[in-house]
C-alpha positions in Angstrom: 45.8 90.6 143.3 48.5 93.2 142.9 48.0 96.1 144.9 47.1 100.0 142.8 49.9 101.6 141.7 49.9 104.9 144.2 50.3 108.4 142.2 53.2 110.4 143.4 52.2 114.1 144.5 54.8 115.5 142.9 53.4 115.7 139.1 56.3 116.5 136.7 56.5 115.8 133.2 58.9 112.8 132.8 61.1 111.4 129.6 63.2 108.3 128.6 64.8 107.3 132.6 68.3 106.2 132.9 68.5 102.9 134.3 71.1 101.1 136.5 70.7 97.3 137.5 72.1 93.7 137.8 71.0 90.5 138.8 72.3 87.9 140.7 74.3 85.1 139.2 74.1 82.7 142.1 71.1 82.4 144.4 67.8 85.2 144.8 69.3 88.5 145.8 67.3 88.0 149.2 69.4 85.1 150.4 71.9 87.3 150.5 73.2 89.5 153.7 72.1 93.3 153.1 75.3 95.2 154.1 74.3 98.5 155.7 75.1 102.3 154.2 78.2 102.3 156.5 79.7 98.9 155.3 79.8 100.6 152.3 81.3 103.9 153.4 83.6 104.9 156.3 81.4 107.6 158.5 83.9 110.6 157.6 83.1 109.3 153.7 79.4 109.6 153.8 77.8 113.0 152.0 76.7 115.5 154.4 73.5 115.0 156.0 73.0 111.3 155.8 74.6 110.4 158.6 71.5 110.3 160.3 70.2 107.9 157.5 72.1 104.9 158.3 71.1 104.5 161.7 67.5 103.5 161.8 67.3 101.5 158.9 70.6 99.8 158.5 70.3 96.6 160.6 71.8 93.3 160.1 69.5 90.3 158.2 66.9 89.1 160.4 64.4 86.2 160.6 63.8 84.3 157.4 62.9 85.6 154.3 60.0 82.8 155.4 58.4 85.5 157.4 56.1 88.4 155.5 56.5 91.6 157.7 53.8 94.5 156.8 55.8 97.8 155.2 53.4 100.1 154.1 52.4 101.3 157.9 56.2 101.1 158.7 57.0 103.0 155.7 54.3 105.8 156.9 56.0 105.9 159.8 59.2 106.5 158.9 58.5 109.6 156.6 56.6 111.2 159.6 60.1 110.5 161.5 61.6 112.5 159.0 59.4 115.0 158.0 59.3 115.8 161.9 63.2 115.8 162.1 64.3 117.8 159.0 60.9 119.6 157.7 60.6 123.4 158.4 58.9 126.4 158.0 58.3 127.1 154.6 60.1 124.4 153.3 58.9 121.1 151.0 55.8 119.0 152.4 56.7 115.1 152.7 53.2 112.8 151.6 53.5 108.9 151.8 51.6 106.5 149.6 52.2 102.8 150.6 50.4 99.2 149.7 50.7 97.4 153.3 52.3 94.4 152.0 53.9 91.9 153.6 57.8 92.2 152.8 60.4 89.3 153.6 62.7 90.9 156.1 65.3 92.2 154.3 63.6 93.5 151.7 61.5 95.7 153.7 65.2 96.4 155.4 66.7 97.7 151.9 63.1 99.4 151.0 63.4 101.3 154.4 67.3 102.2 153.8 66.9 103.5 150.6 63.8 105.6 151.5 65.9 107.1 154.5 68.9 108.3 152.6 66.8 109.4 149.7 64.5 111.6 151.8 66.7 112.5 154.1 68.9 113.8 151.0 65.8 115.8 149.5 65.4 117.5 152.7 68.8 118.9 153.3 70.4 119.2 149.5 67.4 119.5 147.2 65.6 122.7 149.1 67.3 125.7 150.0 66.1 127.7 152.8 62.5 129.1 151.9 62.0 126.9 149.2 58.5 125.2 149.2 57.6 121.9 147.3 57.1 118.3 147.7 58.5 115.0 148.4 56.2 112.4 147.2 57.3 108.9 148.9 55.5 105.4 147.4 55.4 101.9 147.4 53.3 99.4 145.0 52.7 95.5 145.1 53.2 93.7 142.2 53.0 90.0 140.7 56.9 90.5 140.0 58.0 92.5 142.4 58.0 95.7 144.5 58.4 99.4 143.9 59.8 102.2 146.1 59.3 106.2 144.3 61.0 109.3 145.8 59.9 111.9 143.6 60.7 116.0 144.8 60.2 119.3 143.0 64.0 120.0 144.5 67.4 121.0 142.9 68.0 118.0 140.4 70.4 115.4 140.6 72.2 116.2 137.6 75.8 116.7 138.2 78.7 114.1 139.5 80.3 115.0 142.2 77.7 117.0 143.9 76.0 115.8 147.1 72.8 114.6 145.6 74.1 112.5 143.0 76.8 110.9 145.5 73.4 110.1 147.3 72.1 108.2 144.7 74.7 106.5 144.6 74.6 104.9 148.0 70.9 104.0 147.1 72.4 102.4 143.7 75.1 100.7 145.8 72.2 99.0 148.0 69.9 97.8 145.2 73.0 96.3 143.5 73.9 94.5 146.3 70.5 92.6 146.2 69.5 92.5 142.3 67.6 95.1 141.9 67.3 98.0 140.0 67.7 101.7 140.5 66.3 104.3 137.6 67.2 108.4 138.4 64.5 109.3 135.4 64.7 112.6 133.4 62.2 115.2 135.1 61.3 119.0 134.4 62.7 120.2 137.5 63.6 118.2 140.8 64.3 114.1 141.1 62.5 111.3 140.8 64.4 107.9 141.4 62.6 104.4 141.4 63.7 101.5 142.8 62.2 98.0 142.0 63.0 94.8 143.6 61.5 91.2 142.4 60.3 88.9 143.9 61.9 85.4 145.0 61.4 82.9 142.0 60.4 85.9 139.5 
């Protein structure tokens, strides 16, 4: 029974999303190594302020994809990890919404990753000092696959170049690596990017 898809709290008119994906040509995505955020870039190449996003999550592949790990309490924990280590005063409130399903290993790696860099970039690009609003983090089950939303009332990730679009990139850089796909959808205001992974055999 797939699990209820979880409302972000960030509620923003939305139209037509621009979508980036590929799929594997050999075997599932998931039999392949996940490459952390730094394999990717040098340190001194990374964006500003997501530094600290490649060191908790990025880890190399661990037991088999045999084994279902739990994610949604993991998940919850993260975002308290970062709401604690970049929220302030006055600034956006961080809410969570995750399905605790069982996640082969390096899915619930990639999952964890990309919800890092992308939160950690809402934080410290997409609210300027004194600037209220919300990042709305959430994760749904499904019969073909899983879904990770990081939705924020924030400065939009519009132009190329800037730091919050070179962000999205790393998170687009990840997905690709395992299959999946990455959509940065048009929103009044802010940035919503959704990232949806099948599942092995789907």
């Amino acid at each position: 029974m797939p699990a209820a898809p979880a409302r972000s709290a960030a509620a923003r008119a939305s139209s037509t999303g621009e979508e980036t994906g590929f799929r594997a040509q050999a075997a599932h995505p998931l039999e392949n190594s996940l490459q952390p955020t730094n394999g990717l870039h040098a340190p001194g190449e990374l964006p500003a302020g997501i530094m600290g996003a490649t060191t908790g999550g990025a880890r190399p592949a661990g037991p088999s994809d045999s084994v279902q790990v739990p994610f949604g309490r993991h998940l919850q924990e993260l975002c308290d990890e970062l709401a604690a280590r970049f929220g302030r005063s006055g600034g956006p409130r961080l809410t969570c919404e995750a399905a605790d399903e069982g996640l082969p290993m390096r899915a619930r790696t990639l999952f964890a990753l990309i919800a890092e860099v992308l939160v950690t970039d809402a934080f410290v690009h997409g609210f300027p000092p004194g600037r209220g609003g919300q990042i709305a983090v959430s994760f749904t089950a499904g019969q073909e696959g899983w879904q990770l939303t990081v939705d924020d009332s924030g400065n939009a990730a519009r132009s190329p170049g800037d730091p919050r679009d070179e962000n999205v990139g790393i998170a687009r850089q990840l997905v690709l690596q395992v299959g999946g796909r990455l959509v940065l959808a048009e929103v009044i205001g802010g940035t919503r990017c959704t990232v949806t992974l099948p599942r092995p055999g789907r």
